[in-house]
DRENNUTI-923355 format. One record per atom (N, C-alpha, C): residue number from 0; atom name; x negated, y negated, z. Coordinates in steps of 0.2 Angstrom, whole numbers, plus 5000, padded with zeros to 4 digits. Example, Ala and Ser with C-alpha at 12.3 -4.5 7.8 and 13.67 -1.06 7.14 Angstrom:
<pt><resi>0</resi><name>N</name><px>4934</px><py>5028</py><pz>5039</pz></pt>
<pt><resi>0</resi><name>CA</name><px>4938</px><py>5022</py><pz>5039</pz></pt>
<pt><resi>0</resi><name>C</name><px>4934</px><py>5016</py><pz>5039</pz></pt>
<pt><resi>1</resi><name>N</name><px>4936</px><py>5011</py><pz>5035</pz></pt>
<pt><resi>1</resi><name>CA</name><px>4932</px><py>5005</py><pz>5036</pz></pt>
<pt><resi>1</resi><name>C</name><px>4936</px><py>5000</py><pz>5039</pz></pt>
This chain:
<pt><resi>0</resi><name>N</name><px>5031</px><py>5152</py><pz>4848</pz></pt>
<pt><resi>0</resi><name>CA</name><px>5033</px><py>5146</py><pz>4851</pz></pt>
<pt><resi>0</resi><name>C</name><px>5033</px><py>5147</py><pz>4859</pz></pt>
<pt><resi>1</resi><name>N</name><px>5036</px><py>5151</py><pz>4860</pz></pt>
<pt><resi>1</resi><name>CA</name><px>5035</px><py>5154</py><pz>4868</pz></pt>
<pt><resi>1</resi><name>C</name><px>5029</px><py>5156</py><pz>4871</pz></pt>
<pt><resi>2</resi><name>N</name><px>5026</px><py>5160</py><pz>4865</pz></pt>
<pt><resi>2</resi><name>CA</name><px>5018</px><py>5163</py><pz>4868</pz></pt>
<pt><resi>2</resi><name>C</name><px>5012</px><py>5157</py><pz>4871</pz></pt>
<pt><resi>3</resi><name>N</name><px>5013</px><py>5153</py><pz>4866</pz></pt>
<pt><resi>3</resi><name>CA</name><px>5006</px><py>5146</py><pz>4867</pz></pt>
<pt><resi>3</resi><name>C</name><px>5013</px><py>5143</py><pz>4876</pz></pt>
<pt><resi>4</resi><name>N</name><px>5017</px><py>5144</py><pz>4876</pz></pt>
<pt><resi>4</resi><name>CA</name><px>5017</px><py>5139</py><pz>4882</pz></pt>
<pt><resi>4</resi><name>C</name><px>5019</px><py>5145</py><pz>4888</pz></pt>
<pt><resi>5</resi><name>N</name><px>5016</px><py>5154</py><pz>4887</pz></pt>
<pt><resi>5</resi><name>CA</name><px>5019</px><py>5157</py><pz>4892</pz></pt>
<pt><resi>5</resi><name>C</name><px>5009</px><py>5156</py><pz>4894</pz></pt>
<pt><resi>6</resi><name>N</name><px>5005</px><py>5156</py><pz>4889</pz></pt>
<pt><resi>6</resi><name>CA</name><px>4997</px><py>5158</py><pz>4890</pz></pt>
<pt><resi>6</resi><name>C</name><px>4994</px><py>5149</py><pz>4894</pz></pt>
<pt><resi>7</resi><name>N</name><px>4998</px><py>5144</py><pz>4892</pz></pt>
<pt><resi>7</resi><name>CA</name><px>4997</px><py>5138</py><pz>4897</pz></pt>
<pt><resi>7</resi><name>C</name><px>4998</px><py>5137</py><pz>4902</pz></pt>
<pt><resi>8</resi><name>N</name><px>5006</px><py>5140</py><pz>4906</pz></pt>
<pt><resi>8</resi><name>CA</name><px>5006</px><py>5140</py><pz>4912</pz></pt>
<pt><resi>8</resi><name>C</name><px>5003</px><py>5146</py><pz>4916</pz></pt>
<pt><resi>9</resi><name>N</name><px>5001</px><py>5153</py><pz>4911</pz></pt>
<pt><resi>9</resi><name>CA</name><px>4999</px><py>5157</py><pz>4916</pz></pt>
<pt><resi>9</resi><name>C</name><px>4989</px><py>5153</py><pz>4917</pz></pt>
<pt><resi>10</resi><name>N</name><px>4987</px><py>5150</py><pz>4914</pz></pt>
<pt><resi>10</resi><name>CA</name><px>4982</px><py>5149</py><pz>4915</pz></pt>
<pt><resi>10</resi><name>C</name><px>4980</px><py>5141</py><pz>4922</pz></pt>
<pt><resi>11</resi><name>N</name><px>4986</px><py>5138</py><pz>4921</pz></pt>
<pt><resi>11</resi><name>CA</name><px>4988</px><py>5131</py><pz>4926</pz></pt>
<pt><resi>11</resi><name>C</name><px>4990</px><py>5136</py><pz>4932</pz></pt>
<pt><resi>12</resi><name>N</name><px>4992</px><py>5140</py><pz>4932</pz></pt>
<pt><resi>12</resi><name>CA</name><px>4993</px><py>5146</py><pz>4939</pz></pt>
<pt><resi>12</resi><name>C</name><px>4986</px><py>5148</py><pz>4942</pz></pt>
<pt><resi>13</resi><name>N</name><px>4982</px><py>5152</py><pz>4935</pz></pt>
<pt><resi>13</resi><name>CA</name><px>4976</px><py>5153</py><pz>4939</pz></pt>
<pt><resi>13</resi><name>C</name><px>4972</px><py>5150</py><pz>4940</pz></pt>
<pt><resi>14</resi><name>N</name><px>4971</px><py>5143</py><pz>4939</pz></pt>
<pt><resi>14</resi><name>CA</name><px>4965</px><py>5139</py><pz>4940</pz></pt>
<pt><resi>14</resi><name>C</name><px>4970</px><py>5136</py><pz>4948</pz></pt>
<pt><resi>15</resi><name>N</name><px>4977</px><py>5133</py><pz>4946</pz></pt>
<pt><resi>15</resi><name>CA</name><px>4979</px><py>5133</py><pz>4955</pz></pt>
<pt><resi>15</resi><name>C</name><px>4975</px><py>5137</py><pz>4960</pz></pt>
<pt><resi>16</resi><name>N</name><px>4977</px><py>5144</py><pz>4957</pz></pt>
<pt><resi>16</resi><name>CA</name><px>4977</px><py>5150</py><pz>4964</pz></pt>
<pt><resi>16</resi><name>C</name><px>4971</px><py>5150</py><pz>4965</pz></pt>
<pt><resi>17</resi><name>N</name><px>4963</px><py>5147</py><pz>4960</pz></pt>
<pt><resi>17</resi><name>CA</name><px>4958</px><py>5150</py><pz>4961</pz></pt>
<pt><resi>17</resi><name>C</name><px>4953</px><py>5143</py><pz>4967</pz></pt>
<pt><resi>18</resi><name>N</name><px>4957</px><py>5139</py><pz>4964</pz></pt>
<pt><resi>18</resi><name>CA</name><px>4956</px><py>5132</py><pz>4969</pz></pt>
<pt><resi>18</resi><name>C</name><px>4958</px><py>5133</py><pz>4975</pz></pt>
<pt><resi>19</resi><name>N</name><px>4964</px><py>5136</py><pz>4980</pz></pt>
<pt><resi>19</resi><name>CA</name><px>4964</px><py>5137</py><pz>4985</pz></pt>
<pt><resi>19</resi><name>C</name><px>4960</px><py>5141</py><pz>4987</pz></pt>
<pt><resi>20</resi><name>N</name><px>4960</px><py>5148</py><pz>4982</pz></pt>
<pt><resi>20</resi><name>CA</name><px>4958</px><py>5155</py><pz>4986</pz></pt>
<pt><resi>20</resi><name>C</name><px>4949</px><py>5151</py><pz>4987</pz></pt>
<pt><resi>21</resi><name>N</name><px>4946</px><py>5144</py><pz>4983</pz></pt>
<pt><resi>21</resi><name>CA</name><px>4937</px><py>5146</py><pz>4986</pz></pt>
<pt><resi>21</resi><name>C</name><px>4938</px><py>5140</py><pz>4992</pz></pt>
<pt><resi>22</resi><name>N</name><px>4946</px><py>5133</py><pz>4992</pz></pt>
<pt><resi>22</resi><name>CA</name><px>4946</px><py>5132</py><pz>5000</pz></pt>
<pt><resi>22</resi><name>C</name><px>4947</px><py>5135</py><pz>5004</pz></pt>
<pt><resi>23</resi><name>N</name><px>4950</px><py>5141</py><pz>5005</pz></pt>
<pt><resi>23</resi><name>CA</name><px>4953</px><py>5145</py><pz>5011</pz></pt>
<pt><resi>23</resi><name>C</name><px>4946</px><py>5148</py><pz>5013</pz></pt>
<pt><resi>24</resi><name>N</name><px>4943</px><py>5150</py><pz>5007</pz></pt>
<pt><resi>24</resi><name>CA</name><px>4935</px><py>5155</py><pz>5009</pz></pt>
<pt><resi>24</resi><name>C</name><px>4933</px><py>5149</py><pz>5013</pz></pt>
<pt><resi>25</resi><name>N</name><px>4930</px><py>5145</py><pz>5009</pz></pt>
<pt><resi>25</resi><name>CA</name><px>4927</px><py>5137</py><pz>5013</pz></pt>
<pt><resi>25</resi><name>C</name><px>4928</px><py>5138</py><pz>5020</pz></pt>
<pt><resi>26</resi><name>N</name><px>4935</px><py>5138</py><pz>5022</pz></pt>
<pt><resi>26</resi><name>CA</name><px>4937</px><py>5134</py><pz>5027</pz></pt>
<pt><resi>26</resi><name>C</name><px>4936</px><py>5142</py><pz>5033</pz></pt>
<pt><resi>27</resi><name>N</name><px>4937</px><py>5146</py><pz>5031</pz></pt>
<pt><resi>27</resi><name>CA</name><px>4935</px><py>5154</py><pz>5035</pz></pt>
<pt><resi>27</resi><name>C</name><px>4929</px><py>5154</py><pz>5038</pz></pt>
<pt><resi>28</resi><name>N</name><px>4925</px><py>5154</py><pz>5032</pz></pt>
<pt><resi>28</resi><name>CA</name><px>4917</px><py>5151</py><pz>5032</pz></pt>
<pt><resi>28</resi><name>C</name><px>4915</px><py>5147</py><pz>5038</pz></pt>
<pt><resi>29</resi><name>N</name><px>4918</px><py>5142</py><pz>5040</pz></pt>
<pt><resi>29</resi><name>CA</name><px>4918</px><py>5139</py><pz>5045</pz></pt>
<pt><resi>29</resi><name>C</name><px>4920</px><py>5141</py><pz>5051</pz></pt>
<pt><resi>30</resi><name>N</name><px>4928</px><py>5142</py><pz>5052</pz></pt>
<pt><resi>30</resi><name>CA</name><px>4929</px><py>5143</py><pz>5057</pz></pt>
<pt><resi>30</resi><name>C</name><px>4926</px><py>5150</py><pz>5060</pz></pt>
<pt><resi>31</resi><name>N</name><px>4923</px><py>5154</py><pz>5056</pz></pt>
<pt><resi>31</resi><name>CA</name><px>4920</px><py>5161</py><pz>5060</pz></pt>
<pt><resi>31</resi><name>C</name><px>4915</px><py>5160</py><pz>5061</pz></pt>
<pt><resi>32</resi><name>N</name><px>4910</px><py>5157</py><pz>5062</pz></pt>
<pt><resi>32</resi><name>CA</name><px>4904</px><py>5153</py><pz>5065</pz></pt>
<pt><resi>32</resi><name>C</name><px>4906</px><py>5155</py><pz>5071</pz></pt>
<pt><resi>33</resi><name>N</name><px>4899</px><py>5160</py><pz>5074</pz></pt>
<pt><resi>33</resi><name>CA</name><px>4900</px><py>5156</py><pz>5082</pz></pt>
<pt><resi>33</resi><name>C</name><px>4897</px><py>5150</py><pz>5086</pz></pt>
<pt><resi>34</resi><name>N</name><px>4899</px><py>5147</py><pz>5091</pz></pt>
<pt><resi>34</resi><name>CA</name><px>4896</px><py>5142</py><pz>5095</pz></pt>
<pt><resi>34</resi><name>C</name><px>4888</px><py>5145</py><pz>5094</pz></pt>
<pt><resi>35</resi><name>N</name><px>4883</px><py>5149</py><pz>5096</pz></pt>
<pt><resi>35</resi><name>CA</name><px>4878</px><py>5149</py><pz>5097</pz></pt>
<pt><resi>35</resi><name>C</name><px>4874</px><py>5147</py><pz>5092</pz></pt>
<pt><resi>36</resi><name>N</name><px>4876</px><py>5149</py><pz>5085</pz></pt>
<pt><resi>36</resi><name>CA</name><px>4876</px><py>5146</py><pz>5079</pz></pt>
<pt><resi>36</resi><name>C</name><px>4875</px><py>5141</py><pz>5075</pz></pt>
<pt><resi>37</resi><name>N</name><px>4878</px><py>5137</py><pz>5079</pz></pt>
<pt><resi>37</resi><name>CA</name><px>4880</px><py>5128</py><pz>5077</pz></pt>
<pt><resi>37</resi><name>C</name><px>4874</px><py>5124</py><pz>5079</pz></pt>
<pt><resi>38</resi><name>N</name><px>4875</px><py>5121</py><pz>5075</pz></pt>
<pt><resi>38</resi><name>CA</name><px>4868</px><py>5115</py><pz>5072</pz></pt>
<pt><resi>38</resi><name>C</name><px>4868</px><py>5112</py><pz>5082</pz></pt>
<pt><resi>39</resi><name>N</name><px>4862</px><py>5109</py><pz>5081</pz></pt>
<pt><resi>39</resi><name>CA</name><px>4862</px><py>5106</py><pz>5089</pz></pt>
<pt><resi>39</resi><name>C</name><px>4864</px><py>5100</py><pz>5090</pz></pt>
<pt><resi>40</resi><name>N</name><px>4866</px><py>5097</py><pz>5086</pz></pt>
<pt><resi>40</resi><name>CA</name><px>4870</px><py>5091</py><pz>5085</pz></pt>
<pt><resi>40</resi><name>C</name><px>4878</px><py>5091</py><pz>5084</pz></pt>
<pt><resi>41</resi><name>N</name><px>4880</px><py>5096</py><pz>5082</pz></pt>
<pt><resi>41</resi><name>CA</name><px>4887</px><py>5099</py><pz>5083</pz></pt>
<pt><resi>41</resi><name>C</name><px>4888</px><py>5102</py><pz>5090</pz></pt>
<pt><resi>42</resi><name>N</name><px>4883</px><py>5105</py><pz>5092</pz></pt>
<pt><resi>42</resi><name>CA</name><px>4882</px><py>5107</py><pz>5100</pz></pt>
<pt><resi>42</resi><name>C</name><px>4883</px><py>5102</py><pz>5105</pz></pt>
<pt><resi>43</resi><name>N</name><px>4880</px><py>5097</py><pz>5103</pz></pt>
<pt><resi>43</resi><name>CA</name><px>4881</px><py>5092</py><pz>5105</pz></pt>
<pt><resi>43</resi><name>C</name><px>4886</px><py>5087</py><pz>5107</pz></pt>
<pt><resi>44</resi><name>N</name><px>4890</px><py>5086</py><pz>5102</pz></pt>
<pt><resi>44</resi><name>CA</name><px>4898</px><py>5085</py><pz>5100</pz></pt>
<pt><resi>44</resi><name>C</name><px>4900</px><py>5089</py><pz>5104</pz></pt>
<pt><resi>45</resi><name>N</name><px>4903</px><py>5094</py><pz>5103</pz></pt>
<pt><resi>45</resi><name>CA</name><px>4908</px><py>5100</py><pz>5105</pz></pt>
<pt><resi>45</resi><name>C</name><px>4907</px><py>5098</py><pz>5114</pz></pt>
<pt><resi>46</resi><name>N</name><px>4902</px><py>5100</py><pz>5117</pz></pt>
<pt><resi>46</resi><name>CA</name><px>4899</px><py>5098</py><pz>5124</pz></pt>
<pt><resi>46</resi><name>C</name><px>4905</px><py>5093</py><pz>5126</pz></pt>
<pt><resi>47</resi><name>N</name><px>4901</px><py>5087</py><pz>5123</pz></pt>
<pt><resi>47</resi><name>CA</name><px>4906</px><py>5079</py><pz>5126</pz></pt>
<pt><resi>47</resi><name>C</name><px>4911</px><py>5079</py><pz>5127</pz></pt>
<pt><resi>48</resi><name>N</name><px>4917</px><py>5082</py><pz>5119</pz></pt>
<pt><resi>48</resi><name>CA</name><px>4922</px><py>5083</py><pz>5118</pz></pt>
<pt><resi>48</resi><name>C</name><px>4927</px><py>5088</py><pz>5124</pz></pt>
<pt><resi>49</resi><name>N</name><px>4923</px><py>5093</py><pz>5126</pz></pt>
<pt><resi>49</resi><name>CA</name><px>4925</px><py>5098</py><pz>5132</pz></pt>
<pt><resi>49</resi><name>C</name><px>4924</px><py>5091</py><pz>5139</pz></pt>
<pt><resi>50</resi><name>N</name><px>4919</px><py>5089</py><pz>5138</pz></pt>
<pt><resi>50</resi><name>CA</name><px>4918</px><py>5085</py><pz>5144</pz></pt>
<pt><resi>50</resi><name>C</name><px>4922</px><py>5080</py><pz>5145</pz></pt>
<pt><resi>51</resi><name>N</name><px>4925</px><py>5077</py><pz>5140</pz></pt>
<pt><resi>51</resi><name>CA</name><px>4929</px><py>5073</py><pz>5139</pz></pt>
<pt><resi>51</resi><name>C</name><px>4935</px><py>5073</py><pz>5143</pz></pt>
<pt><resi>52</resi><name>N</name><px>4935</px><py>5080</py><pz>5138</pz></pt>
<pt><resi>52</resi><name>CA</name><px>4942</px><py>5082</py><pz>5139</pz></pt>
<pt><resi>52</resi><name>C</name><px>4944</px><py>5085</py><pz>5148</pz></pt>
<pt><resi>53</resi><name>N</name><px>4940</px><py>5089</py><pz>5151</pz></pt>
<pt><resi>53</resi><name>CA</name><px>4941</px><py>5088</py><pz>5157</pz></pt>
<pt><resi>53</resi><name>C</name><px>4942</px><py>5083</py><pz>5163</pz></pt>
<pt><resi>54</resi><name>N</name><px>4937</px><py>5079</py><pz>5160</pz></pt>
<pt><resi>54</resi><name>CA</name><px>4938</px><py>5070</py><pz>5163</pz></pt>
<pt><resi>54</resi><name>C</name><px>4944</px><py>5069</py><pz>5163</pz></pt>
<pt><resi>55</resi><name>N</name><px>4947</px><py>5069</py><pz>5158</pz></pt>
<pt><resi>55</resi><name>CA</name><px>4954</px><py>5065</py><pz>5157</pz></pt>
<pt><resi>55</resi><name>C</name><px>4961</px><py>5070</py><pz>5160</pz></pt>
<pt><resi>56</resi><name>N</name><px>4961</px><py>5075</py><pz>5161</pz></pt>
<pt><resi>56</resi><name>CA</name><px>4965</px><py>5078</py><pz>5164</pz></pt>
<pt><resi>56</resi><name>C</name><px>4963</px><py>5077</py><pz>5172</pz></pt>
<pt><resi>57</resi><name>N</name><px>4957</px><py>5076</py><pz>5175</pz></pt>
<pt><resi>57</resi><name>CA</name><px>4956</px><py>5076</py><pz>5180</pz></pt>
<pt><resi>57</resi><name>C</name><px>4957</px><py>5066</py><pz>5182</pz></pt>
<pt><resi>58</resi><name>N</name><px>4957</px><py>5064</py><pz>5178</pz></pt>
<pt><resi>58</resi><name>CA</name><px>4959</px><py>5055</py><pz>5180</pz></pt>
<pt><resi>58</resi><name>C</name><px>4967</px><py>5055</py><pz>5178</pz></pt>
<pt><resi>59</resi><name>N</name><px>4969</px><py>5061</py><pz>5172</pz></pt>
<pt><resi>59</resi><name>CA</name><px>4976</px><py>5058</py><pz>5170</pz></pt>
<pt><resi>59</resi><name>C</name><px>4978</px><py>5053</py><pz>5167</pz></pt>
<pt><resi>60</resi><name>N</name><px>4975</px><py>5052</py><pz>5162</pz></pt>
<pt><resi>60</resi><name>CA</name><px>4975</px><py>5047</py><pz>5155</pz></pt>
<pt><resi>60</resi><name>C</name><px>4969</px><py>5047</py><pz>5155</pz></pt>
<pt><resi>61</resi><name>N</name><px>4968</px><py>5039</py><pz>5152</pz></pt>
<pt><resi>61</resi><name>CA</name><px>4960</px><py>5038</py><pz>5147</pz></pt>
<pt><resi>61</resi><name>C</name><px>4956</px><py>5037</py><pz>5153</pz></pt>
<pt><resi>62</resi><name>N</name><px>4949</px><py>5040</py><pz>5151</pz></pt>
<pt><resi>62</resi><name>CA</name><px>4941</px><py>5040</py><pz>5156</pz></pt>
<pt><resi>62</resi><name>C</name><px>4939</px><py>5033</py><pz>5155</pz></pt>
<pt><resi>63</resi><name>N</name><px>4937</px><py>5030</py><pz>5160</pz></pt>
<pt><resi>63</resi><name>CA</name><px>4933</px><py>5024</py><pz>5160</pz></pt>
<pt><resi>63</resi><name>C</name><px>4938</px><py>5019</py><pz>5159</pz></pt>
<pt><resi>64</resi><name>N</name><px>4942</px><py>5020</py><pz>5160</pz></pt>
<pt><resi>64</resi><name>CA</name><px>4947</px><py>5014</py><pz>5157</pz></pt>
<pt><resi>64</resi><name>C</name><px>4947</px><py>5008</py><pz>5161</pz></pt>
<pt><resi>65</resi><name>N</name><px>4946</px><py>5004</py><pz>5161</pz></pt>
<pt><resi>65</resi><name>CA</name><px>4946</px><py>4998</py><pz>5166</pz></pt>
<pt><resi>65</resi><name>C</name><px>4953</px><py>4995</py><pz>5168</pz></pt>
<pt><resi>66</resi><name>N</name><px>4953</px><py>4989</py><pz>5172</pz></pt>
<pt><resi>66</resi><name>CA</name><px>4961</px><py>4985</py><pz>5172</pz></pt>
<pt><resi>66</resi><name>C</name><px>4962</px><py>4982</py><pz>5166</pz></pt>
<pt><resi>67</resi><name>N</name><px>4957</px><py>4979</py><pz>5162</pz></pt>
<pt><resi>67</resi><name>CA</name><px>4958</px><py>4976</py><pz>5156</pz></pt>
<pt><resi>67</resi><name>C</name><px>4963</px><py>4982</py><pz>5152</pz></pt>
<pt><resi>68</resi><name>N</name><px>4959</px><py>4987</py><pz>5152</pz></pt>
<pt><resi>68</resi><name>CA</name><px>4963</px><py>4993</py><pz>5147</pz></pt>
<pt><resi>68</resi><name>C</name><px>4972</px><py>4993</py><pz>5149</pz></pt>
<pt><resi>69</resi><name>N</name><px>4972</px><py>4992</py><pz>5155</pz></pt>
<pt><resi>69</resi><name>CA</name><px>4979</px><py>4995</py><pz>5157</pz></pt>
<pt><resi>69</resi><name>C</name><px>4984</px><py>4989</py><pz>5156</pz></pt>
<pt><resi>70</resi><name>N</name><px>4979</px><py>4984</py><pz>5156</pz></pt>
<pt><resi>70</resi><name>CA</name><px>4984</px><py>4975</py><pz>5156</pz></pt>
<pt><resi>70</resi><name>C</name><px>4987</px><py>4975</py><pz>5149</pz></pt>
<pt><resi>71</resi><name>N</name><px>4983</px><py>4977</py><pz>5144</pz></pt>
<pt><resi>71</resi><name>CA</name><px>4985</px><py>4979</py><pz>5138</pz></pt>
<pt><resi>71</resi><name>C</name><px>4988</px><py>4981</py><pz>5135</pz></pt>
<pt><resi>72</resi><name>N</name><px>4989</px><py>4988</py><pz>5140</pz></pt>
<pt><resi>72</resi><name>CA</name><px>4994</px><py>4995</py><pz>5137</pz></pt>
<pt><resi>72</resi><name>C</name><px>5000</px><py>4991</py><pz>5141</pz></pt>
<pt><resi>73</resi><name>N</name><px>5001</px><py>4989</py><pz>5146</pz></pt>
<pt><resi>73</resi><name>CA</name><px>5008</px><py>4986</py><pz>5147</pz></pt>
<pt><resi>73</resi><name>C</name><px>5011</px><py>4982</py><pz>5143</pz></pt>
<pt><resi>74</resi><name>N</name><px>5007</px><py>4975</py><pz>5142</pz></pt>
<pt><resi>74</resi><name>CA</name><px>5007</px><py>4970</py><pz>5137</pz></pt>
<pt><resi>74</resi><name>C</name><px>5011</px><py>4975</py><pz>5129</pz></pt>
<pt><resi>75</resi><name>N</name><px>5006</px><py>4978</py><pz>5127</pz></pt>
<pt><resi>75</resi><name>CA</name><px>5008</px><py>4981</py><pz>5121</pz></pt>
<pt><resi>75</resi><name>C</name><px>5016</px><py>4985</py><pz>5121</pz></pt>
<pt><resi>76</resi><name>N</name><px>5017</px><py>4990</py><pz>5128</pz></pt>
<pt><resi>76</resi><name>CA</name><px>5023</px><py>4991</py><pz>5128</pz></pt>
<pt><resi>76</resi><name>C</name><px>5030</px><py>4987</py><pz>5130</pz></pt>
<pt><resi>77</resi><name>N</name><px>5027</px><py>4980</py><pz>5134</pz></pt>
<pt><resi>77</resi><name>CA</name><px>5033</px><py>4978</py><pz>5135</pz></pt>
<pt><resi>77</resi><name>C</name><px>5034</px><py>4975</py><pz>5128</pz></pt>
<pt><resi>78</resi><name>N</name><px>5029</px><py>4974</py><pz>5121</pz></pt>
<pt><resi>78</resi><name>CA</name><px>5034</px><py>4970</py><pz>5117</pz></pt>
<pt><resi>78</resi><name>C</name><px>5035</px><py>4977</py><pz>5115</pz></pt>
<pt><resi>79</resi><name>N</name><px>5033</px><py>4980</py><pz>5113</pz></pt>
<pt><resi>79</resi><name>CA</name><px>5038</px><py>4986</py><pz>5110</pz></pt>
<pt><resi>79</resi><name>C</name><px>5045</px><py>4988</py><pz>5112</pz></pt>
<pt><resi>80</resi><name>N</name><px>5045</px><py>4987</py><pz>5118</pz></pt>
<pt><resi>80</resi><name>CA</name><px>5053</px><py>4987</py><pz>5120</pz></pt>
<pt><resi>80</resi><name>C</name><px>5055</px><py>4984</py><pz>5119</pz></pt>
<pt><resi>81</resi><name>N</name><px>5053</px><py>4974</py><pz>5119</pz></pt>
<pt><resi>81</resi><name>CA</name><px>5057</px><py>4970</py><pz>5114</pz></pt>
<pt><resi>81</resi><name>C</name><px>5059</px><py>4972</py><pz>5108</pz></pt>
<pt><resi>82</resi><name>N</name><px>5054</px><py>4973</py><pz>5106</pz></pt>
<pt><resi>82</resi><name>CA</name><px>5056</px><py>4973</py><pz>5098</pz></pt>
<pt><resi>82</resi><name>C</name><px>5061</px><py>4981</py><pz>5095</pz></pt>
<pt><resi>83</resi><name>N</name><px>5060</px><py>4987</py><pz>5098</pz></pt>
<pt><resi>83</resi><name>CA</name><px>5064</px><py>4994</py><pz>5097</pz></pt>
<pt><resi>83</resi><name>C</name><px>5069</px><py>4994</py><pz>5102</pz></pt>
<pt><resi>84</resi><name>N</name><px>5070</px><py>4990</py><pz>5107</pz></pt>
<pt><resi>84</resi><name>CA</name><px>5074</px><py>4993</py><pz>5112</pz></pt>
<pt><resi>84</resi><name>C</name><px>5072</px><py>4997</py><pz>5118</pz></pt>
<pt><resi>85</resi><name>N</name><px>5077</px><py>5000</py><pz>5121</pz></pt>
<pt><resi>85</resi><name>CA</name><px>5076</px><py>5006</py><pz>5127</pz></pt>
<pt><resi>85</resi><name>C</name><px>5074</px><py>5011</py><pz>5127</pz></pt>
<pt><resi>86</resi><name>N</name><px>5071</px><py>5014</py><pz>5132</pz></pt>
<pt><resi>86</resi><name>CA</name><px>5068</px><py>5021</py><pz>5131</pz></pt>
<pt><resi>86</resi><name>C</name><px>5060</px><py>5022</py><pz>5134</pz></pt>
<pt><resi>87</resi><name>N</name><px>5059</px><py>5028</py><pz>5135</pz></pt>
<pt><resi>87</resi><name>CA</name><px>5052</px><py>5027</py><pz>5135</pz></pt>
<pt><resi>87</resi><name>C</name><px>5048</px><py>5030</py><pz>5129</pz></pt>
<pt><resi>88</resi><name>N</name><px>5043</px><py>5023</py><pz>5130</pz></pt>
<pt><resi>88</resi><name>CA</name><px>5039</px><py>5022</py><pz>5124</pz></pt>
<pt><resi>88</resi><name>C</name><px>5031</px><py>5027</py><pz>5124</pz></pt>
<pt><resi>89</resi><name>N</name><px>5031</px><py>5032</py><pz>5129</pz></pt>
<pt><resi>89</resi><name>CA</name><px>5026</px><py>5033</py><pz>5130</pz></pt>
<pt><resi>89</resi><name>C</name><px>5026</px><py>5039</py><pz>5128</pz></pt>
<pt><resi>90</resi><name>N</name><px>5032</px><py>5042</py><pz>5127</pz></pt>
<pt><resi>90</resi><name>CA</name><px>5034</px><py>5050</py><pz>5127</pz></pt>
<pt><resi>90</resi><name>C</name><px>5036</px><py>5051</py><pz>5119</pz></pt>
<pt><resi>91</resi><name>N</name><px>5034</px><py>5056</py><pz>5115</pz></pt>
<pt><resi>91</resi><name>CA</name><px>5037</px><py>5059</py><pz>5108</pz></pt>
<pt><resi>91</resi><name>C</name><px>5045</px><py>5058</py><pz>5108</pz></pt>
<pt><resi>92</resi><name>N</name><px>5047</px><py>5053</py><pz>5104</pz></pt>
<pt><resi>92</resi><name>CA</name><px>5055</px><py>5056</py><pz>5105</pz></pt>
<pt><resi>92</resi><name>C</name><px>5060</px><py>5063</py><pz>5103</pz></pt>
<pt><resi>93</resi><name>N</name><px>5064</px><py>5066</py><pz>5106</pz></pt>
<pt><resi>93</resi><name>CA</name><px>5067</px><py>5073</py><pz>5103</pz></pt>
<pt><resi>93</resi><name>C</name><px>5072</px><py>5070</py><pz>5098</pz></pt>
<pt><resi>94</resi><name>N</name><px>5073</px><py>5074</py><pz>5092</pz></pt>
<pt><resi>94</resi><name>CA</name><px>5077</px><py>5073</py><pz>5088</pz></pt>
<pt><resi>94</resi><name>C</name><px>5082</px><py>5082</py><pz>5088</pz></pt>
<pt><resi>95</resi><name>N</name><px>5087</px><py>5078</py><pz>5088</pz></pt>
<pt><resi>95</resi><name>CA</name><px>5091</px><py>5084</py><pz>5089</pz></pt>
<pt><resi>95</resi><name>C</name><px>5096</px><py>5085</py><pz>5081</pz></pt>
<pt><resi>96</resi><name>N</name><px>5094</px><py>5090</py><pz>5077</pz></pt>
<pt><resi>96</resi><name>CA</name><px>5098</px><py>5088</py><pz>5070</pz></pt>
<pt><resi>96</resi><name>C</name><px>5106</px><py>5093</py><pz>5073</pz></pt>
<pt><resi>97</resi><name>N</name><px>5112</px><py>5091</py><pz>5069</pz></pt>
<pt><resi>97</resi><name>CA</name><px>5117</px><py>5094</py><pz>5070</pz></pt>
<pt><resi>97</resi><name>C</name><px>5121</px><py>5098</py><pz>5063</pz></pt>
């Protein structure tokens, strides 16, 4: 009676284990690629994305944003205020557990 349910869950464990262990591979597989390696259209992505990213540290918020953008984001933040209260809304809030 024990036997049929110790050979069921050890077999429900290795097929778990064996499912992660060919994601983990998958995902190794990928990240140890290097840039030189990458398709030219992933080359291409990657590029923008640094590009981007530069842009935006060097503007300090979103690239290209126009007035319309910014009339929106305050719109959108004063009702949030309505509706949640005080605070700033633009910041992660800290949670302090005690």
């Amino acid at each position: 009676m024990i036997l049929p349910q110790i050979l069921r869950l050890s077999s429900l464990f290795f097929s778990d284990v064996s499912i992660h262990l060919r994601r983990n591979i998958g995902f190794s597989a990928i990240m140890f690629n290097k840039v030189k390696e990458l398709d030219p259209v992933q080359k291409l992505f990657l590029d923008k994305i640094r590009e981007y990213n530069t842009k935006s540290k060097q503007a300090g918020g979103p690239v290209d944003a126009g007035p319309d953008f910014q009339k929106d984001l305050n719109e959108s933040l004063a009702r949030l205020q309505r509706a949640y209260g005080e605070g700033d809304l633009t910041k992660f809030p800290e949670f302090k557990f005690e």
